[in-house]
C-alpha positions as CSV (number, residue, x, y, z in Angstrom):
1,X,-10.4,-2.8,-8.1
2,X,-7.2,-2.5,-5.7
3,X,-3.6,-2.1,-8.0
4,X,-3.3,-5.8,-7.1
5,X,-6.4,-6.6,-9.0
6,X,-5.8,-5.1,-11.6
7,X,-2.4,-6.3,-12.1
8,X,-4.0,-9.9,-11.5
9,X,-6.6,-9.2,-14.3
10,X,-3.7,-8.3,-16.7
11,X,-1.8,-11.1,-16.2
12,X,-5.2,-13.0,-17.2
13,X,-5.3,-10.8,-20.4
14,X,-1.7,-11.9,-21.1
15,X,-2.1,-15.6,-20.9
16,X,-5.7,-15.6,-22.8
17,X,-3.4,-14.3,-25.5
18,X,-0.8,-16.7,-25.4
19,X,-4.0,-19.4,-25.2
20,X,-5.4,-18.4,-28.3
21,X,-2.2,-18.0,-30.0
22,X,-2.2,-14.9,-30.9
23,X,1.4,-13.9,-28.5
24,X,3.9,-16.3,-28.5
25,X,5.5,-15.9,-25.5
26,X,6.3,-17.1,-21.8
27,X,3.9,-15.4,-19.4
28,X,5.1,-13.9,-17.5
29,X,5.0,-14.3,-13.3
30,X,3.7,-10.8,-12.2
31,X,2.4,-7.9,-14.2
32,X,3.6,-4.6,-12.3
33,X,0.9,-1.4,-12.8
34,X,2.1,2.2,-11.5
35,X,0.6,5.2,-11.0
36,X,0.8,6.9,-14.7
37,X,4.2,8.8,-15.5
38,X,4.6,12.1,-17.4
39,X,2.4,11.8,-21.0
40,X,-0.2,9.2,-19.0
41,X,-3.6,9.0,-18.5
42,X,-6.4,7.1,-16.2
43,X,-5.7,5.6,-12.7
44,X,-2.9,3.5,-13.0
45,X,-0.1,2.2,-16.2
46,X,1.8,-0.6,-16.8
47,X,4.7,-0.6,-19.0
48,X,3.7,-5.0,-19.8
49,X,3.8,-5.0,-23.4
50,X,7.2,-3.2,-24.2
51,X,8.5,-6.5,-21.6
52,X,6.8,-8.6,-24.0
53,X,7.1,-6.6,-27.6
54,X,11.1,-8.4,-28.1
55,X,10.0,-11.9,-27.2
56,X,6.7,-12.0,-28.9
57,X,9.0,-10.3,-32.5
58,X,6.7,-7.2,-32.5
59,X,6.2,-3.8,-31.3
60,X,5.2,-3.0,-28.5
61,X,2.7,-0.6,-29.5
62,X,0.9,-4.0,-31.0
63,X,1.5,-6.3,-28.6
64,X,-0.6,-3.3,-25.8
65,X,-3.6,-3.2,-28.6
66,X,-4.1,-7.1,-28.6
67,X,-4.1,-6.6,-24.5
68,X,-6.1,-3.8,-24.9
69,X,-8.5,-5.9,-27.2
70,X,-8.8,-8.5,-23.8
71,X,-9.1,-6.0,-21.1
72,X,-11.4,-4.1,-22.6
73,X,-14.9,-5.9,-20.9
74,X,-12.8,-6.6,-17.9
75,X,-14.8,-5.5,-14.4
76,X,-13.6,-2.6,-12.6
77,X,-11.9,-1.0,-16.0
78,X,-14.1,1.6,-17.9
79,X,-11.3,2.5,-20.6
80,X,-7.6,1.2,-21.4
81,X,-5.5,3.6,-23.9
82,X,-2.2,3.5,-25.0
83,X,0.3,5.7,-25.0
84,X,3.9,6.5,-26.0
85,X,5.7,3.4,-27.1
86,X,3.4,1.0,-25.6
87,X,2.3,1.8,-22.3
88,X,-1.2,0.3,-21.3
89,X,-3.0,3.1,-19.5
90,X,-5.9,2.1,-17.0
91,X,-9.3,4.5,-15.9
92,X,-11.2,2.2,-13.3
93,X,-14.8,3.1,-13.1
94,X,-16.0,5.6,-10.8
95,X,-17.4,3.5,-7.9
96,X,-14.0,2.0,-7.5
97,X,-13.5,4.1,-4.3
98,X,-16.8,2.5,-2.9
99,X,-15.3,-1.1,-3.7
100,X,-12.1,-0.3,-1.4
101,X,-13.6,1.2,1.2
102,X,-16.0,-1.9,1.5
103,X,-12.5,-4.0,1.4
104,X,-10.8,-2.2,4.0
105,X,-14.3,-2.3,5.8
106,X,-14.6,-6.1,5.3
107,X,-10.2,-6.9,5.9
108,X,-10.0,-4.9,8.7
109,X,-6.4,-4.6,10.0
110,X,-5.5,-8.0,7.2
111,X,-6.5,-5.7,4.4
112,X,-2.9,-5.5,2.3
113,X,-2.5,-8.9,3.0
114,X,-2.6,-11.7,0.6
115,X,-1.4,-15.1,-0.4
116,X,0.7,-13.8,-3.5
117,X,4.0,-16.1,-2.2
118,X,2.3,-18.7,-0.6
119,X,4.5,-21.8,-1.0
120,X,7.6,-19.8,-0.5
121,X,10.1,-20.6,2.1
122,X,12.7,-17.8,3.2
123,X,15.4,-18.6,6.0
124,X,17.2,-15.9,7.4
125,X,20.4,-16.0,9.7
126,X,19.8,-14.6,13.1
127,X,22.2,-11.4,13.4
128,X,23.6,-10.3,17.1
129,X,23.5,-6.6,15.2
130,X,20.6,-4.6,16.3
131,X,19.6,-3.3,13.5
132,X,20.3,-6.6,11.2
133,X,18.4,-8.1,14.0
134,X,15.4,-5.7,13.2
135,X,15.3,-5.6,9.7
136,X,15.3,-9.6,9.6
137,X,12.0,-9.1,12.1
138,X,10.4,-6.5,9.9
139,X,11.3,-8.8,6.7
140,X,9.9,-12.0,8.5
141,X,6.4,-9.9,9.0
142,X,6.1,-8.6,5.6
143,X,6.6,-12.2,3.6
144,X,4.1,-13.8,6.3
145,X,1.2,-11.3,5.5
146,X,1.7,-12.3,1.8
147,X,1.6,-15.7,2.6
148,X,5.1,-16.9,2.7
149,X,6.6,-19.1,5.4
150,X,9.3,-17.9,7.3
151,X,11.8,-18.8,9.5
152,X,15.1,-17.6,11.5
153,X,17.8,-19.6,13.0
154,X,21.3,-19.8,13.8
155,X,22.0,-22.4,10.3
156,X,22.0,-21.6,7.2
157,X,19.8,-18.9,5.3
158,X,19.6,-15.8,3.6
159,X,22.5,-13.3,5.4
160,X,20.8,-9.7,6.3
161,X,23.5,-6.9,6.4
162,X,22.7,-3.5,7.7
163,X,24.9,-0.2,8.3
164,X,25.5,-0.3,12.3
165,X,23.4,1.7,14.2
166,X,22.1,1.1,18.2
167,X,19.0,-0.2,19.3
168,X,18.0,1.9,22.1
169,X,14.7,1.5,23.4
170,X,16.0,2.4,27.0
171,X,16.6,6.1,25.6
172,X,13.8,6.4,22.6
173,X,11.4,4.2,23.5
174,X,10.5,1.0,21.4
175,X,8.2,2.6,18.6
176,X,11.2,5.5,17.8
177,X,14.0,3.1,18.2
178,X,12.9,1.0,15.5
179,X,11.7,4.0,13.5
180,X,15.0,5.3,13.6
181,X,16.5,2.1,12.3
182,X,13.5,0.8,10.0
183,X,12.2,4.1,8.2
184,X,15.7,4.4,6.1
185,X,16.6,2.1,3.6
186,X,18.7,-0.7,5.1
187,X,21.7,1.1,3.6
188,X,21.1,4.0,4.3
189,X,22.2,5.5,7.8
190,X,19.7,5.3,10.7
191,X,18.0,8.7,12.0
192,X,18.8,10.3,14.7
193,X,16.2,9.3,17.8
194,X,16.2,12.8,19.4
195,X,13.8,14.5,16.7
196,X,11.6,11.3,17.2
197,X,10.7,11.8,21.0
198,X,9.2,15.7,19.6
199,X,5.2,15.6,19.5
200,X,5.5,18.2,16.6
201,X,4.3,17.7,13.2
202,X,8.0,17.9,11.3
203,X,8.3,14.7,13.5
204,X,6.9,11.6,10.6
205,X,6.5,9.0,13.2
206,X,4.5,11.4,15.2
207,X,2.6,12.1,12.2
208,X,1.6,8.6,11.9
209,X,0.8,7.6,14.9
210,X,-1.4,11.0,15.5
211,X,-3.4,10.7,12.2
212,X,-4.3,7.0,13.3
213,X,-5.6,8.3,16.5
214,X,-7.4,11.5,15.0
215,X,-9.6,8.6,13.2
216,X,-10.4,6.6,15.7
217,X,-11.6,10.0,17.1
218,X,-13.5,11.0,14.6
219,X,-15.2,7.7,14.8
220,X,-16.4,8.7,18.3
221,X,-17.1,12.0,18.0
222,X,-19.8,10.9,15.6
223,X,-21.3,8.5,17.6
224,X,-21.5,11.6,19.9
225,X,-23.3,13.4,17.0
226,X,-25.7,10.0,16.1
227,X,-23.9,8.8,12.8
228,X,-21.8,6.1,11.6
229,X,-19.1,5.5,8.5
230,X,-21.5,4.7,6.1
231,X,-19.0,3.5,3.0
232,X,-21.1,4.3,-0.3
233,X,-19.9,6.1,-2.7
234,X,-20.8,9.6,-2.6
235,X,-19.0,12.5,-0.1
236,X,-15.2,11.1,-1.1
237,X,-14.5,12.5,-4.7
238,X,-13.1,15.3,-2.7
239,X,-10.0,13.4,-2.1
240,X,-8.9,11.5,-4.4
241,X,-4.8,11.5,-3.2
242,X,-6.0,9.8,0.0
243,X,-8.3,7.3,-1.8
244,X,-5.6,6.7,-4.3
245,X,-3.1,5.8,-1.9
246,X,-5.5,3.2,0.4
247,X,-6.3,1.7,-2.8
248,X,-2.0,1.1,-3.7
249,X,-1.7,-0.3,0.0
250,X,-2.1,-3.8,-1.2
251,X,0.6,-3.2,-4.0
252,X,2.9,-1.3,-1.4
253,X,2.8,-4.1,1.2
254,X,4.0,-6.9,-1.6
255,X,6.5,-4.8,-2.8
256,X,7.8,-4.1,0.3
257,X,7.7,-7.9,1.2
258,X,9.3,-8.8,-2.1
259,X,12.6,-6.7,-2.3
260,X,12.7,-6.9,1.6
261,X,11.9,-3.1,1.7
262,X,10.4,-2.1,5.1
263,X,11.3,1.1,4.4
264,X,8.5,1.4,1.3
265,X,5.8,0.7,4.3
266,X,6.9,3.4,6.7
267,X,7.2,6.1,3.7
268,X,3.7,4.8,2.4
269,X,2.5,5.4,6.0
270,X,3.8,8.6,6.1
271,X,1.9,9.5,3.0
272,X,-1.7,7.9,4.5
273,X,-1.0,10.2,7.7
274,X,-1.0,13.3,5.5
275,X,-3.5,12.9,3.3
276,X,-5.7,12.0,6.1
277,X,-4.5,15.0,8.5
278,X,-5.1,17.4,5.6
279,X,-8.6,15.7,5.0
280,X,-9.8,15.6,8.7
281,X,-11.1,18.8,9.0
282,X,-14.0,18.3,6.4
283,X,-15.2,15.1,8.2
284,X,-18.0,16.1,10.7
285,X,-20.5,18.6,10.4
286,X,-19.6,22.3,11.0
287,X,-21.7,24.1,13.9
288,X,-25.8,23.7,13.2
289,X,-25.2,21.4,10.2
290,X,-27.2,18.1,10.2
291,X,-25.1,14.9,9.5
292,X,-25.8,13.8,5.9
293,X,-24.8,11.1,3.6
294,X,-21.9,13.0,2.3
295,X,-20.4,12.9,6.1
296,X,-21.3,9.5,6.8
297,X,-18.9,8.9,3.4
298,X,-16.4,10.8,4.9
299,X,-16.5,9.4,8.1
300,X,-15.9,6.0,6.4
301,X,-13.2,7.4,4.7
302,X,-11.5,8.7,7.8
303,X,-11.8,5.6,9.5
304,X,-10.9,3.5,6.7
305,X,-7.5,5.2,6.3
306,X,-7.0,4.8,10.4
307,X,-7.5,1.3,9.9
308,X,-4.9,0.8,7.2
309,X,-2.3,3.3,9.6
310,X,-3.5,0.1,12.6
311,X,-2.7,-2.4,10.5
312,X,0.9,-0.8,8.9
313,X,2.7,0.0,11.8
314,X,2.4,-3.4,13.5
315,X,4.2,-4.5,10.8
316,X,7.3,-2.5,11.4
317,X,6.3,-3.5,15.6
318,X,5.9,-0.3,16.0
319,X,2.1,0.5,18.3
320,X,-0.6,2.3,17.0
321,X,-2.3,3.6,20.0
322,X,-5.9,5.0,20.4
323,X,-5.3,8.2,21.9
324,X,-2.2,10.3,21.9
């Protein structure tokens, strides 16, 4: 069960319980779940029933136990607690890991995307500013992958406005020019290209782009070694910060296309490229070691999170090459 699963199968919960009565309230369009805060437990929280305690004219501690009540059964969720004032805390069962893997395995370079705003219909102004101009790109690409329509002309339409900043291609190159301008927030100040051009790991787009190819060599060097990702479910409990973070890609990606946040997807790469660089080294078997199972896990693992870093950077039109 991805983050937008789950949120999907607690928006159910909410509108059985307006069905039968038992909440009177409007449902609500989108239920948003969050990696637990301070005082949490399980996989993932959501904060839905103190939203819904004032409308419904009860507490919110009451409102999350007749939730609770209709999520309890739900696939995917092995226990739902409550905490603090009314948070709804999620544990998915353990061979969740297994089902995103298989996702990823089955989406390929789509997985993240989704018809969540399917039917919308966003104009944007085209901007002579370069970074305006790239930003409305970037913003264009996100809504598409979740199903919206898009379009930009020289009429009438949503205005994008940027602080100023250069596009130069001719001096970074096109994958650290539109780093430079896309990785900040749009008001936020672009960063400077020169640290961009370094192949040195304090350089994030280097990072990226190096952890994508580092799995896509993996992937060959066990050929070399006769195995293949084989995506079970045993081999990966070893990291669980990199599995957490392929299953939130989904969430990230609507987010980002939502409040029109490219920014969320570079810094959401960023974190993939980590967790995957620090996991690498346990991948393929160590001098006379046979390939098992638990490699072939790992392996899929690896090349799992390389396919989410292929399928991420296009987004900002930034190249994800094979080799670096």
């Amino acid at each position: 069960m991805t983050p937008a699963d789950l949120s999907l199968t607690v928006l159910h919960a909410v509108r059985r319980a307006v069905d039968e009565g038992v909440l009177r309230v409007e449902v609500p369009p989108r239920v948003k779940v969050e990696r637990p805060r301070p005082g949490g437990v399980g996989d993932y929280a959501s904060s839905v029933a103190l939203g819904l305690a004032r409308p419904a004219g009860r507490d919110a501690r009451d409102v999350a136990a007749i939730l609770r009540e209709r999520l309890r059964e739900a696939p995917g969720i092995r226990a739902v607690d409550i905490t603090g004032p009314g948070f709804l805390n999620f544990t998915l069962d353990d061979g969740d890991e297994g089902r995103v893997l298989r996702e990823i395995e089955r989406t390929g370079l789509a997985y993240g995307h989704s018809t969540d705003l399917a039917g919308a219909r966003v104009r944007f102004r085209a901007s002579a500013e370069p970074r305006a101009a790239l930003l409305v790109e970037a913003y264009a690409r996100l809504l598409r992958a979740q199903g919206a329509d898009t379009d930009i002309s020289e009429g009438e339409g949503e205005w994008i406005t940027a602080l100023p900043a250069p596009y130069r291609p001719d001096t970074l190159g096109t994958d650290a020019a539109r780093w430079a301008l896309l990785r900040p927030a749009a008001h936020d100040r672009a960063l400077p290209g020169a640290p961009l051009l370094v192949q040195h790991e304090r350089n994030p787009l280097f990072r990226v782009r190096y952890a994508h190819s580092r799995a896509r060599a993996l992937v060959r060097n066990a050929a070399q070694l006769g195995f293949t990702p084989e995506y079970g479910e045993t081999g990966t409990d070893e990291a669980p910060h990199l599995l957490a973070l392929l299953g939130d890609h989904p969430a990230v990606l609507l987010v980002a296309a939502r409040h029109r946040a490219p920014d969320r997807v570079a810094r959401h790469l960023e974190a993939v490229a980590d967790a995957l660089l620090a996991y690498q080294h346990t991948v393929l078997p160590l001098g006379d070691e046979k390939p098992s199972v638990a490699h072939r896990s790992r392996l899929a693992l690896a090349e799992a999170a390389g396919t989410v870093l292929a399928g991420g950077l296009p987004l900002l039109g930034i190249s994800a090459p094979d080799q670096i």
